[in-house]
C-alpha positions as CSV (number, residue, x, y, z in Angstrom):
1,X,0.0,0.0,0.0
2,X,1.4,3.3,-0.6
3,X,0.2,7.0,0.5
4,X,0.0,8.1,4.0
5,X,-1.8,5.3,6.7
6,X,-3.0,6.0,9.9
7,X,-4.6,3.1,12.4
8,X,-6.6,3.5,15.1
9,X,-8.0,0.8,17.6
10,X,-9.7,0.4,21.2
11,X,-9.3,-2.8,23.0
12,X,-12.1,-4.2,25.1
13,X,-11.5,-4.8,28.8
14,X,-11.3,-1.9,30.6
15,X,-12.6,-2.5,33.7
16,X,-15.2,-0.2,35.8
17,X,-13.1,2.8,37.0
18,X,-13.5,3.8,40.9
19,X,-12.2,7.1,42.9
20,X,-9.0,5.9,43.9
21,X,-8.1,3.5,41.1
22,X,-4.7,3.2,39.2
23,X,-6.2,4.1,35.4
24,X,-2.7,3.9,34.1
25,X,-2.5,0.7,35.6
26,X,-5.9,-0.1,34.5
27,X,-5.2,1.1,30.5
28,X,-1.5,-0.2,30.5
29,X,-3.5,-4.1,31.0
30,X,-5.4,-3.9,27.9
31,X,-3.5,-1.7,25.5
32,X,-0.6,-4.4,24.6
33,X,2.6,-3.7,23.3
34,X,2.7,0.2,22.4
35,X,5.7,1.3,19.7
36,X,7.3,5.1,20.0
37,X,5.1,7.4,18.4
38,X,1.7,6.0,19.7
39,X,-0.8,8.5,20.7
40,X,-2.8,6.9,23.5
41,X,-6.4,8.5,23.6
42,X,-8.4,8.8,27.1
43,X,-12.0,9.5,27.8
44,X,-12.3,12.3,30.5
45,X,-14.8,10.4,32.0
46,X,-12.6,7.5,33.4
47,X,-10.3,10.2,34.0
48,X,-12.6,11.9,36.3
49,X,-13.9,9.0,37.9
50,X,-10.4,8.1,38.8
51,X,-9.8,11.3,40.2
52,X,-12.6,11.3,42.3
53,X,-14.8,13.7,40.4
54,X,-17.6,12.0,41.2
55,X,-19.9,14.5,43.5
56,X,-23.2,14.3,45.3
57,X,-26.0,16.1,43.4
58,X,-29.5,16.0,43.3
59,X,-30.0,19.0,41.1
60,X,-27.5,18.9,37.9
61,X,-28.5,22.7,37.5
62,X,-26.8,24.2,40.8
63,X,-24.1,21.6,39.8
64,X,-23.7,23.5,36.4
65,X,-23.9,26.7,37.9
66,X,-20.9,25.7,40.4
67,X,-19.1,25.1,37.5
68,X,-19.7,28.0,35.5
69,X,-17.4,31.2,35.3
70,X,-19.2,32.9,32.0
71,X,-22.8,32.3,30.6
72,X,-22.4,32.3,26.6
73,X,-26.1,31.7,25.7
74,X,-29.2,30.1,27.2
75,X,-32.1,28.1,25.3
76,X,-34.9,26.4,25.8
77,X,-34.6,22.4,25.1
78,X,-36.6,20.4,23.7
79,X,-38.9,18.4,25.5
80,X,-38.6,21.1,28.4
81,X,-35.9,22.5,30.5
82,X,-33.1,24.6,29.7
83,X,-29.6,24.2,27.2
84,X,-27.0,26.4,29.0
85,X,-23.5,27.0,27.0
86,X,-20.9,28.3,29.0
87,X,-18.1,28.5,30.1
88,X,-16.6,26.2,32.7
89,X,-13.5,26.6,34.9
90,X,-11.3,25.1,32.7
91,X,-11.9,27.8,30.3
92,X,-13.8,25.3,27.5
93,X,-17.3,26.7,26.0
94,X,-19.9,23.9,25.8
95,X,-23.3,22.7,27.1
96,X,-23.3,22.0,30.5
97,X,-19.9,23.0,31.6
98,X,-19.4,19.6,30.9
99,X,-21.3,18.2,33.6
100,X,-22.4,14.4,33.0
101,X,-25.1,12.4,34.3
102,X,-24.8,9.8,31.9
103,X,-23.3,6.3,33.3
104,X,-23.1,7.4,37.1
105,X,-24.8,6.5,40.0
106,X,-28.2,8.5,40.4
107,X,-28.2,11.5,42.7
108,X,-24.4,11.9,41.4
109,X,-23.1,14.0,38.7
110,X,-19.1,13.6,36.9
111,X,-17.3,16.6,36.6
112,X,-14.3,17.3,34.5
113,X,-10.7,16.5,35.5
114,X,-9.5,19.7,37.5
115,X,-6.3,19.8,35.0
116,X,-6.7,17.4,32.3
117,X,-3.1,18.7,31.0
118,X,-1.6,17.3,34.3
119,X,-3.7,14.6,34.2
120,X,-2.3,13.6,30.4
121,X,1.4,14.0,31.6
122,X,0.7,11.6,34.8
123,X,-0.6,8.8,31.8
124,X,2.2,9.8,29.8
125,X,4.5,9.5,32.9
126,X,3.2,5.9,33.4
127,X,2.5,4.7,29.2
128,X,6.7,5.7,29.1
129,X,7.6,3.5,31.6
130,X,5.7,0.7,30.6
131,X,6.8,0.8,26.9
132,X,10.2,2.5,27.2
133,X,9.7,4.6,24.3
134,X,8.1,8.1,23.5
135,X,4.5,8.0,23.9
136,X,2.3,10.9,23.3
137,X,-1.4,11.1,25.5
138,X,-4.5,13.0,24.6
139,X,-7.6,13.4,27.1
140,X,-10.6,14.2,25.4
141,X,-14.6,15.3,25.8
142,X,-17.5,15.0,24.0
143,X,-19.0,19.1,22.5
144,X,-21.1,20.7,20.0
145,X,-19.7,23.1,17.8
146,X,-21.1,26.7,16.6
147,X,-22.8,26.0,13.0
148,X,-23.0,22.3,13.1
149,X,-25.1,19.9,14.0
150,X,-24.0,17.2,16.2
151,X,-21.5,16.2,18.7
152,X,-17.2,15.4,18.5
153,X,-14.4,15.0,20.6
154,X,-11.8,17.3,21.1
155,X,-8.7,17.0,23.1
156,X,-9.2,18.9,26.9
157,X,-5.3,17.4,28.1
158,X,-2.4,16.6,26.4
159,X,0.8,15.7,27.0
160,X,3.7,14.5,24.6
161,X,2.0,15.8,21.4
162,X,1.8,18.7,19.3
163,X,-1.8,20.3,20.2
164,X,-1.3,21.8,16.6
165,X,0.3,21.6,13.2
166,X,1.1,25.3,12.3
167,X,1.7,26.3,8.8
168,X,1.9,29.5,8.1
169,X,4.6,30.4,5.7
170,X,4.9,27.4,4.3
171,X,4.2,26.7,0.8
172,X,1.0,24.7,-0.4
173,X,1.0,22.5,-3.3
174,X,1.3,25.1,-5.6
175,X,4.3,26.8,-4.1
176,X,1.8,29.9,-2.7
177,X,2.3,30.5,1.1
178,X,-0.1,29.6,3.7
179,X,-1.1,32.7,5.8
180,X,-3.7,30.8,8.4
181,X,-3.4,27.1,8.0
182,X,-3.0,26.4,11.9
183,X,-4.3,22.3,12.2
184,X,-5.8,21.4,15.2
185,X,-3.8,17.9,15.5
186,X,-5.0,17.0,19.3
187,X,-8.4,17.6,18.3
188,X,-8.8,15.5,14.8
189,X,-6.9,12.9,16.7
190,X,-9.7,13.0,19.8
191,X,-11.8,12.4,16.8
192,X,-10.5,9.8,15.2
193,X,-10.4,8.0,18.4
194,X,-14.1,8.3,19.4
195,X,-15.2,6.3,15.9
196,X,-13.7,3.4,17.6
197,X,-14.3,3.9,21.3
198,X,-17.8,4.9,20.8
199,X,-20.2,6.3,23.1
200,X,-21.8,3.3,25.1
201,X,-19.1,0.4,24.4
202,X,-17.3,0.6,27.5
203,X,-14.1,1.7,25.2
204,X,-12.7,4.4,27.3
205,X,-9.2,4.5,25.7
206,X,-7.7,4.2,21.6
207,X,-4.6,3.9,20.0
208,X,-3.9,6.2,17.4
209,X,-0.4,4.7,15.5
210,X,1.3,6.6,12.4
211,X,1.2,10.0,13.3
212,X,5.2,9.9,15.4
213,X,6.1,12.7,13.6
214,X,3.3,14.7,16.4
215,X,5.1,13.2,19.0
216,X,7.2,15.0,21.7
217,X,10.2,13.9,23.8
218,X,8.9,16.1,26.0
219,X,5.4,17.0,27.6
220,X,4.8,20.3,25.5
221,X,2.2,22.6,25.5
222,X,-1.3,21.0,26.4
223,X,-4.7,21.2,24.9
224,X,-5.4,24.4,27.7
225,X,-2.8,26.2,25.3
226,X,-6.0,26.3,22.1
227,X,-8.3,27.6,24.0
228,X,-9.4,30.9,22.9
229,X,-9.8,33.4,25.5
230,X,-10.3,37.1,25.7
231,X,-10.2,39.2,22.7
232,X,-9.4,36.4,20.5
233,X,-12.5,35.0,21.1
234,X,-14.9,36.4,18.3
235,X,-17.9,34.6,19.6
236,X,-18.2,35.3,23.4
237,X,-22.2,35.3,23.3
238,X,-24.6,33.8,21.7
239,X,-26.9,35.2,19.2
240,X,-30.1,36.4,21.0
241,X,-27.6,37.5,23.8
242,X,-25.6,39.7,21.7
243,X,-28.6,41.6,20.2
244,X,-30.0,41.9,23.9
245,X,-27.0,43.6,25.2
246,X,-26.2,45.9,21.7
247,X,-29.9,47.0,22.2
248,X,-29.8,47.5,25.9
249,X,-26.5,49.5,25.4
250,X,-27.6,51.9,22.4
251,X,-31.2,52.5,24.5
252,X,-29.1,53.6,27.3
253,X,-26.5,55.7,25.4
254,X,-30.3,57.4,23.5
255,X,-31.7,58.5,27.0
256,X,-28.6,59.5,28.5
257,X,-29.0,62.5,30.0
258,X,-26.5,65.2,28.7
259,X,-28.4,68.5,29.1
260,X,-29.3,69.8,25.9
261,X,-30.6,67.4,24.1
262,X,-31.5,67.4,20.2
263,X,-33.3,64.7,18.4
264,X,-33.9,64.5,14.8
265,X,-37.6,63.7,13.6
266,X,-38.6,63.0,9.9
267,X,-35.3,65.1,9.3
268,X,-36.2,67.6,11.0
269,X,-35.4,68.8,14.7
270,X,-36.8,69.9,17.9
């Protein structure tokens, strides 16, 4: 075969992950011989429940509010309730603040890792000693994206891998030079990976092999690093709330009072 090949896998027998348990440990049982340049792929959720994220709560509202620093947009969901994008503490925009329900005890919620970045270079940590070569690790989530309909995973930790591919200056095909091409590598490969792992297969972790060339000797900057934040954010609410707060801001600056005021009416004045 000839071109460029990429595989990705995710063994079975992972067993039910506790507060408390070993997850390398755990993973490093099922995944088999890795080589150097593997990209081992972890669900957040075993992640969390490793970590003890697990947390008492009857209402998964107040839980969502706890986790909330910045409300983007709220809608009303189907079949009742309310959709709430925001953005959680980790400084990732998506329903819920990633809050899950889903696959937990009742009366109990999953939050997200506290640092999935540290939480990737602990697995990386362990995956190295086990295989003796350079491994790279990617935690990831499940989100929506603005525009499209339909859920992916992107990468929320890394460690070992370069979170993105930027080529800017160089030359595409035709020799012309790229001015934005920045490729979000942690997040196609969180992608990949869930095809495989799957959302109710009890295949927490993948093995993305052929892409070595993404792979640090070192832990390198972590999927925190693409976040956009602040000013390069071009999206910081959502439509309805954007239109709300334009209006509410021009009505105010209208009725400001400023002493003499002059208003013009069917282009005229009084």
């Amino acid at each position: 075969m000839t071109g460029a090949v990429i595989r990705c896998w995710a063994p079975d027998g992972v067993p039910e992950i506790e507060a408390g348990d070993d997850l390398a440990h755990a993973l490093i049982a099922v995944v088999g011989d890795l080589e150097a340049g593997d990209v081992v792929v972890v669900s957040s959720k075993v992640v969390s429940k490793a970590e003890g994220r697990q947390v008492v709560a009857d209402d998964r509202e107040q839980a969502i509010t706890d986790e909330t620093v910045r409300v983007v947009a709220v809608r009303e969901a189907r079949g009742g309730g309310l959709t709430r994008i925001v953005e959680n503490r980790l400084g990732i925009v998506g329903a819920a603040a990633g809050v899950d329900a889903s696959n937990v005890a009742p009366g109990t919620v999953l939050l997200l890792p506290v640092d999935p970045d540290a939480s990737a270079a602990r697995l990386r940590t362990a995956f190295i000693a086990a295989a003796g070569v350079p491994i790279g690790v990617v935690v990831t989530d499940t989100l929506g994206r603005p525009w499209r309909q339909g859920q992916t995973d992107i990468a929320i930790g890394a460690a070992g891998v370069e979170v993105v591919d930027d080529l800017r200056g160089l030359p595409d095909a035709t020799g012309r030079p790229m001015s934005v091409t920045v490729v979000a590598i942690a997040d196609e490969i969180a992608a990949m990976a869930d095809l495989v792992k799957g959302k109710a297969e009890n295949r927490p972790v993948a093995i993305v092999r052929g892409l070595g060339r993404y792979v640090l000797d070192v832990d390198g900057p972590g999927a925190r690093s693409i976040v956009r934040v602040g000013e390069q954010d071009m999206f910081r609410q959502g439509s309805s709330e954007a239109y709300a707060s334009g209006y509410s801001d021009g009505y105010a600056e209208a009725t400001k009072q400023t002493g003499d005021v002059t208003v013009a009416v069917d282009g005229g004045a009084w």
